[in-house]
N, C-alpha and C positions, 0 to 999 in steps of 0.2 A: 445564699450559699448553696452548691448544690453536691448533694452528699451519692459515693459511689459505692456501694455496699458490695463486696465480691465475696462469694462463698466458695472454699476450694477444698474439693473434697483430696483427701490423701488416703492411701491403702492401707489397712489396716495391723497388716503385715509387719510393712517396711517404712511404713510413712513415703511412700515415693509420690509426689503429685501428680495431681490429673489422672486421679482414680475414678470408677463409675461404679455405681453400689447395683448388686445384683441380690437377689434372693434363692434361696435353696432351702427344702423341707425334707426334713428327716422326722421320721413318727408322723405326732402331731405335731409337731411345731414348727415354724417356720421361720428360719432364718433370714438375716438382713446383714452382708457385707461389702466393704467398700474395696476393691483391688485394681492395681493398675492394670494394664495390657496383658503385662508377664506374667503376673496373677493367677489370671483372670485363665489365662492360657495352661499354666500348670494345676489350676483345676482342673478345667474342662479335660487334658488329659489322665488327669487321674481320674474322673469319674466316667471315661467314655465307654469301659467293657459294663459297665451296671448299666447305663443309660440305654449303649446298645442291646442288653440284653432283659433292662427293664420292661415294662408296660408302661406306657402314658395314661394318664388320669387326666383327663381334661378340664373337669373342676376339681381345682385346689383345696387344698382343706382351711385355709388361709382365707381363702374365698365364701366361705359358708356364714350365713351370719347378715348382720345389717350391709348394705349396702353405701360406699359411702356415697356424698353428696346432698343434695337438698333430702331433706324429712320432708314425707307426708305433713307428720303431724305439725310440724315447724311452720309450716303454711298459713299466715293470715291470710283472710278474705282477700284482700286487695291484692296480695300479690298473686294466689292465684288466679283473681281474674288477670292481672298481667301477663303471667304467663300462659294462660287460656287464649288472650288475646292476639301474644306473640304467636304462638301454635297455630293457629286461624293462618294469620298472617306470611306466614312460610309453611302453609300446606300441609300441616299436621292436623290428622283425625283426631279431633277430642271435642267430648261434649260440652252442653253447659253445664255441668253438674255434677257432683260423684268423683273418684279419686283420679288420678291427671295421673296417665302411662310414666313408668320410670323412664324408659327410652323419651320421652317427650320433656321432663324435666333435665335428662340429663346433656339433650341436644338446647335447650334451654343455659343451662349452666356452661356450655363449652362455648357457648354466644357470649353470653358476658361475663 
């Protein structure tokens, strides 16, 4: 039997479906909200004189911290030479030895 799992996100507003979660950071912390269209749009208008007359930060405060995705340390032997291997393999610089580039695990992990 083949089962069809559907996740539908709703606004958190209105409940209206076929909402998309967007994030926004006030202080330190960082928000997570789901809004429809309309939303999504009477935010952006409400916050468009601060943004236009904010400063962009380009790293996030959100952003600071472990990185997600594969751990170093999470790494047996085996798999890093797997992944050592795949890296060879599609042209990526890495040694035999010593810690495996984050950009190299993380083009690694979007492959499988």
């Amino acid at each position: 039997m083949a089962k069809h799992i559907v996740e539908q996100v709703t606004d958190d507003l209105d409940g209206t479906a076929g909402a998309a979660t967007y994030q926004f950071g006030w202080g330190k912390d960082t928000f997570e909200i789901d809004l429809s269209e309309a939303n999504k749009d009477k935010l952006e208008k409400f916050l468009a004189p601060y943004i236009t007359n904010g400063r962009l930060v380009r790293e996030a405060r959100a952003g600071r911290g472990r990185r997600a995705g594969v751990s170093q340390a999470k790494l047996s032997r085996e798999k890093s030479h797997e992944i050592r291997e795949w890296a060879k393999a599609n042209n990526y610089p890495v040694n035999e030895r010593g810690r495996i580039a984050a950009t190299i695990l993380e083009a690694y992990e979007a492959a499988h």
